[in-house]
C-alpha positions, 0 to 999 in steps of 0.5 A, spaced: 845 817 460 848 822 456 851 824 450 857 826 449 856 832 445 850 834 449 852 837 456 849 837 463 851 842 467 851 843 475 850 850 476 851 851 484 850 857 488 854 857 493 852 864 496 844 860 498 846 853 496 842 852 491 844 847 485 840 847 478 842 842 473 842 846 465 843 842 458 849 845 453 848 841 446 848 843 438 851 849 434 854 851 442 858 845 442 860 844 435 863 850 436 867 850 441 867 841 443 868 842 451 873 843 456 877 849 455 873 851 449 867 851 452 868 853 458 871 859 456 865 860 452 860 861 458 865 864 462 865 870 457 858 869 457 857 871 464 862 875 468 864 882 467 872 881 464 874 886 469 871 883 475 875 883 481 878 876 481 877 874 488 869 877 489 863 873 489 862 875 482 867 871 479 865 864 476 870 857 477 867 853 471 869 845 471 868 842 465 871 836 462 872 836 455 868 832 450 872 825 449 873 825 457 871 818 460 872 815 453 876 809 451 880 815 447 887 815 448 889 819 454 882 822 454 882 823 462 883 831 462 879 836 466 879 843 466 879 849 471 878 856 467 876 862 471 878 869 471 885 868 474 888 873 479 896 872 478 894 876 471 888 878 471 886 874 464 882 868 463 885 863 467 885 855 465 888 850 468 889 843 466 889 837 470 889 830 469 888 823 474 883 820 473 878 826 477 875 828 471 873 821 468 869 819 474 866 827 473 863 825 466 861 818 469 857 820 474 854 824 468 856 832 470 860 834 465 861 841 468 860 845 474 859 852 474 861 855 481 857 861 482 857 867 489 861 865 495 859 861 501 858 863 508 862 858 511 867 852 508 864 847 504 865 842 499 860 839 493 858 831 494 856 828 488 855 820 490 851 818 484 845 822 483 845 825 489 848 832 490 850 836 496 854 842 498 856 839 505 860 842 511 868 842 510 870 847 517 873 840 519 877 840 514 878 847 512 885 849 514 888 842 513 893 840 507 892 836 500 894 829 502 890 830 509 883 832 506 883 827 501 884 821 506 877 824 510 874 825 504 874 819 501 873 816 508 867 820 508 864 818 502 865 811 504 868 808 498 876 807 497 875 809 489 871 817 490 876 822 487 878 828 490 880 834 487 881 840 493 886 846 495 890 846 500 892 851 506 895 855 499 888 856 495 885 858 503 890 864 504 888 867 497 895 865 494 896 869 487 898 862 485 895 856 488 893 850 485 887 846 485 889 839 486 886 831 485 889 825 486 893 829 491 898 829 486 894 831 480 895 839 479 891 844 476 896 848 477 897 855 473 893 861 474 891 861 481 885 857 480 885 855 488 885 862 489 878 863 486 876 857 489 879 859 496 875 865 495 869 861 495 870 858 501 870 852 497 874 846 499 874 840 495 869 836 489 868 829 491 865 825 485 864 817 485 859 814 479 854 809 480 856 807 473 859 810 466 854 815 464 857 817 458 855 815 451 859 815 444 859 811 438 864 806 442 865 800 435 866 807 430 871 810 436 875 803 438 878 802 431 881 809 431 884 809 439 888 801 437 891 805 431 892 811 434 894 807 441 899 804 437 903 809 434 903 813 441 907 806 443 911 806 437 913 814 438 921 815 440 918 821 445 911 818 447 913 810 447 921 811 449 923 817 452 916 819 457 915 812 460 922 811 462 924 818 464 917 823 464 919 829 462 925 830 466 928 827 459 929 835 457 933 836 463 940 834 459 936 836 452 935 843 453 942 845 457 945 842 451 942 847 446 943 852 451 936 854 453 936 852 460 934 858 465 939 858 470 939 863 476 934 867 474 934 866 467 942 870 468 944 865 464 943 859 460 946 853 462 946 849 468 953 845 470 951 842 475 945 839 470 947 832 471 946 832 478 939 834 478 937 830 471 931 824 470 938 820 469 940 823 477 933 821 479 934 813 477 941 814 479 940 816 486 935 811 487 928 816 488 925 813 482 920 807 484 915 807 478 912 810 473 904 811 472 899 814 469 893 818 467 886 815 466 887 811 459 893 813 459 898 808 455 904 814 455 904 813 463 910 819 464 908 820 472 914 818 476 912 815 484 918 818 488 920 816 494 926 820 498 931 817 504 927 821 508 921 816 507 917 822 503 914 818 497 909 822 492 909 824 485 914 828 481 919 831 480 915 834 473 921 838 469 919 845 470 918 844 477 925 840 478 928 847 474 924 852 478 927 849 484 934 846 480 937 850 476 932 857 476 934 858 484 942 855 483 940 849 487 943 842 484 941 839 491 936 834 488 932 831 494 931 838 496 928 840 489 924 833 490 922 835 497 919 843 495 916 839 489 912 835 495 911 841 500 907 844 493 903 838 491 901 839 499 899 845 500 896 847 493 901 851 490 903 853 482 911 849 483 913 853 477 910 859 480 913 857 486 921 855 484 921 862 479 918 867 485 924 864 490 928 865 484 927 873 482 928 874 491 935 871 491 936 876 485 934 882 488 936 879 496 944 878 492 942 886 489 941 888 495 933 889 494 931 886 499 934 886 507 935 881 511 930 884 516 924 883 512 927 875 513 925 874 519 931 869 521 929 866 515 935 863 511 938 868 506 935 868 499 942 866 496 942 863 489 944 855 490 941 854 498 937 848 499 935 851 505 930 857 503 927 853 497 924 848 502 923 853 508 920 859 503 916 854 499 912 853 505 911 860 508 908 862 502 904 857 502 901 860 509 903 868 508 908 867 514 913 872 514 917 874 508 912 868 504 906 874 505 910 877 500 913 870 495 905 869 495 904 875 490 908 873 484 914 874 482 911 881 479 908 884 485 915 882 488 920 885 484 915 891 482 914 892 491 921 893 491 921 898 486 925 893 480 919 889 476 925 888 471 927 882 475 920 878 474 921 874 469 914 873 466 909 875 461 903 878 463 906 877 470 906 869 470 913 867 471 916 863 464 917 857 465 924 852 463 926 854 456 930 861 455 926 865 448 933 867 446 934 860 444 928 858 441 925 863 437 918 861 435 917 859 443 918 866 445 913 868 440 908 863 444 910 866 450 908 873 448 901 871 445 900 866 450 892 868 453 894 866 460 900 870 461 907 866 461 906 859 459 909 853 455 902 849 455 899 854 450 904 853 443 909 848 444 914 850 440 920 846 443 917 840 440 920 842 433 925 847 434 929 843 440 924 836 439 924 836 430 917 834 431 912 833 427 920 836 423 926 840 424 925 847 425 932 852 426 930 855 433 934 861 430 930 862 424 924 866 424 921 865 417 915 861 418 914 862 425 908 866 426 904 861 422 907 855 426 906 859 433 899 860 431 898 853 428 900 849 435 896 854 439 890 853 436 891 846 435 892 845 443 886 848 444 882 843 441 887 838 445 884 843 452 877 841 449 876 835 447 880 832 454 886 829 451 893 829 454 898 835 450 902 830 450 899 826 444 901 830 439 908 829 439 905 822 436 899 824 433 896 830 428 891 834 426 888 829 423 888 824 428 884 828 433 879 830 427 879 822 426 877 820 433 873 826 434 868 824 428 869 817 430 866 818 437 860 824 437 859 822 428 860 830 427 863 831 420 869 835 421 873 837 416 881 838 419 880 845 416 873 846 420 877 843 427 882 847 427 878 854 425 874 851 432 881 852 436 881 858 432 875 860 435 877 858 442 884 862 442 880 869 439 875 868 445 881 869 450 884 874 447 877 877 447 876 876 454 883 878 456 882 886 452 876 887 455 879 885 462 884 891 460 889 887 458 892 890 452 897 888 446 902 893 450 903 887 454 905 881 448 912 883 450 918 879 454 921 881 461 928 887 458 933 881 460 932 878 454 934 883 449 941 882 453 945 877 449 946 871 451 951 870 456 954 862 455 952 856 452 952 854 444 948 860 443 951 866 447 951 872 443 943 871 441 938 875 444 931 875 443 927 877 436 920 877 437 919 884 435 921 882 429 915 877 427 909 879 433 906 884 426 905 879 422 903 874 427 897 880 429 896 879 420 895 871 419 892 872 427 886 877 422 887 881 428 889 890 426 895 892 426 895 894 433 893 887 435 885 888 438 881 884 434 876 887 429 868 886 431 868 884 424 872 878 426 869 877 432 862 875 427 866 871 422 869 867 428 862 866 431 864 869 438 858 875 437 
């Protein structure tokens, strides 16, 4: 039984089928705790930055983070982390579900996927035993569908999956990796790395809980922490009864909300696709949660048709709601469906059909290169259920949908209307409205993305205070604050959604009281520091450059509508003096003195 602070690790060889087992434990894990962090450590380590994304030489990291299978709050998280090849930077996605729980049970806390397998295959971990086994049965097949024969295969009900779908299989630029069937590793195209490995599933059932902590210590502080999570207006109130899509109505009201490819900034037909429409119209059925988790804001969902699952999350219900002009909430929920399984980004996704009906009304894209698909118009149900799928499968015009909504746009000679960042699509809240979230886009290391700095917590949210989302004094040091707060979040398995309720020094608190490590919230947050310099590293190794830290022209446009029409983007104003508080050079690479001081090299 291990440790949580020491790791083991599975290093499989898919190209001889070889698996070895390594240990990770002191000064390396004190530096970067585990998950994320970790994970993007060796990563750095062991591939070339400029790797092609999809060859053999690329490496797929499964890490849980060092709190993961604990009886800490939320503390079921797993990460996927590789070179993604949506973008082209480090690439780690986050998962939750109850997968990666059961992987620290059965005492693998990471594996490492190297080369590329002959033939399809899957990893079979039944307690001690440990096999790459044959998946050519299963190769071809959908999410929901692999998951029911692996289970069955591994002859017991409480094994846990987590696999791609028919997207991950064709190489799609944004594939996910799912588990639980409904679970999503979802950004950054990790199933397309995993594809690309011919590498189907990873199923793990424990024979007991082989993880060890200081339980009596870390007990006192997951019922204090528990029950200020259970008090909380967001995490006790909000989350539980809508799930996310309580922002629905929150954003558009403050005029944040995308609409028809970011053209405008409030959706009218809000109502009819909000987390009230859901309850309204009777698709909700329950909520759920996570491992550990006493937030519990997944949604099961069940459509007049009799399709049941998971979600819609937010940013999916926006991606194919108001993104694509589409009040059609059974549709949204359908296409919601159709992601989870076939293994796509549902972000991604919606925002890709987005930017096609643009440049289609633009007259950029002929009807031709539809093939008797539906026409690409802003507001049809129809095409974001029929493209969804045939970009999923690389049929007809999805072969081009399957590049990203920059591949597109730029093929069709008008990168201008992707609207993403390092060419990942932006996802639910336009930056003109909310100032310090548009930094957090621009500096993001995988390229567009909420998940890294959540600013809409207090320039919409008021949490942990009220920020002016206009103002822009302060707003670099909070940015760069809740960036490297939520990579301690990615690292130590807790859920993001935590820190609506908790603090810096909580998560010092329950780190210290489960490994007895003696960090200070200073020394903690320096470890998020580091983590978040080691991936802007990687990235400027891999040729992504500070040229890149830039949003999509559009928003130097003002704003068209809502309560702050006028208003456009202001990030150029304050990204210096981000580089400054960062200590990077004015150019925004990092000095080689930094990298020592912050014990990357």
């Amino acid at each position: 039984m291990g440790k949580i602070y020491e790791y083991k690790v599975l290093r499989v060889d898919l190209t001889n089928e070889e698996i070895k087992t390594e240990k990770i434990s002191g000064e390396l894990v004190k530096n970067y705790l585990g998950g994320r962090g970790l994970a993007s450590k060796i990563l750095y380590d062991e591939i070339d930055p400029k790797v092609d994304p999809l060859s053999p030489e690329n490496k797929l990291i499964y890490a849980t983070g060092l709190l993961t299978g604990t009886a800490a709050s939320t503390g079921g998280r797993y990460m996927v982390v590789t070179k993604g090849p949506l973008t082209g930077t480090i690439a780690s996605s986050n998962s939750g579900g109850f997968f990666g729980a059961e992987l620290r049970f059965s005492g693998n806390d990471i594996i490492i996927f190297e080369g590329k397998a002959s033939h399809p295959v899957y990893l079979s971990i039944m307690g001690d035993k440990v096999e790459l086994k044959d998946a050519s049965e299963i190769w071809g097949k959908p999410v929901y569908e692999t998951t029911d024969l692996l289970i069955e295969a591994a002859g017991n009900k409480n094994a846990r999956v987590s696999c791609i779908g028919p997207a991950g299989e064709k190489l799609v630029k944004f594939a996910s990796i799912m588990n639980e069937k409904d679970r999503a590793a979802g950004r950054t195209g990790v199933g397309a790395v995993m594809g690309s490995k011919n590498l189907k599933a990873v199923v793990v059932k424990a024979d007991e809980k082989q993880v060890e902590y200081f339980k009596d210590e870390m007990m006192k502080v997951v019922k204090k922490q528990t029950k200020i999570l259970k008090e909380d207006g967001v995490t006790g109130e909000g989350l539980p009864a809508l799930g996310t899509k309580v922002l629905d109505n929150i954003i558009n009201s403050t005029g944040a909300y995308p609409t028809k490819n970011f053209q405008f900034a409030i959706f009218e037909d809000v109502d009819e696709v909000s987390g009230e429409a859901l309850v309204e119209k009777g698709y909700l059925q329950s909520n759920t949660g996570c491992y550990g988790c006493p937030i519990r804001c997944a949604r099961k969902t069940k459509l007049p048709n009799g399709r049941s699952g998971e979600g819609p999350e937010y940013e999916t219900g926006w991606a194919f709601g108001a993104d694509c002009g589409v009040n059609d909430l059974n549709a949204i929920s359908e296409a919601n469906f159709i992601c989870n399984d076939l293994g796509l980004d549902t972000i991604t996704a919606g925002a890709t059909i987005a930017c096609a009906m643009e440049l289609y009304e633009k007259g950029y894209i002929d009807k031709d290169e539809l093939e008797n698909g539906p026409e690409l118009k802003f507001g049809s149900s129809e095409s974001i259920i029929y493209y969804t799928e045939k970009m999923a499968y690389r049929e007809g015009f999805g072969d081009q949908l399957a590049e990203g909504s920059y591949r597109l746009a730029d093929s069709k000679g008008h990168p201008e209307l992707s609207m993403s960042v390092k060419k990942q699509e932006l996802p639910a809240y336009d930056p003109r409205g909310v100032q310090g979230h548009g930094l957090n886009y621009v500096t993001s290391n995988r390229g567009g993305c909420h998940v890294r700095g959540y600013m809409i917590s207090p320039e919409v949210l008021g949490v942990p205070e009220k920020l002016d989302p206009q103002e822009l004094e302060g707003k670099p040091k909070w940015v760069m604050t809740f960036q490297d707060l939520t990579a301690i979040i990615d690292s130590i398995g807790m859920c993001l959604f935590t820190s609506f309720a908790l603090g810096l020094d909580d998560y010092r608190e329950i780190v210290n009281a489960g490994t007895q490590f003696e960090y200070s919230s200073e020394s903690l947050l320096e470890t998020g520091e580091r983590i978040y310099n080691l991936e802007r590293q990687f990235n400027l190794e891999a040729g992504i450059l500070p040229e890149e830290d830039k949003l999509p022209a559009r928003f130097d446009e003002p704003l068209p509508d809502g309560p702050q029409k006028g208003i456009s983007t202001k990030y150029r104003e304050i990204l210096p003096e981000y580089y400054e508080i960062r200590g990077w050079q004015e150019d925004g690479w990092i000095s080689e003195q930094k990298l020592k001081d912050m014990k990357i090299k």
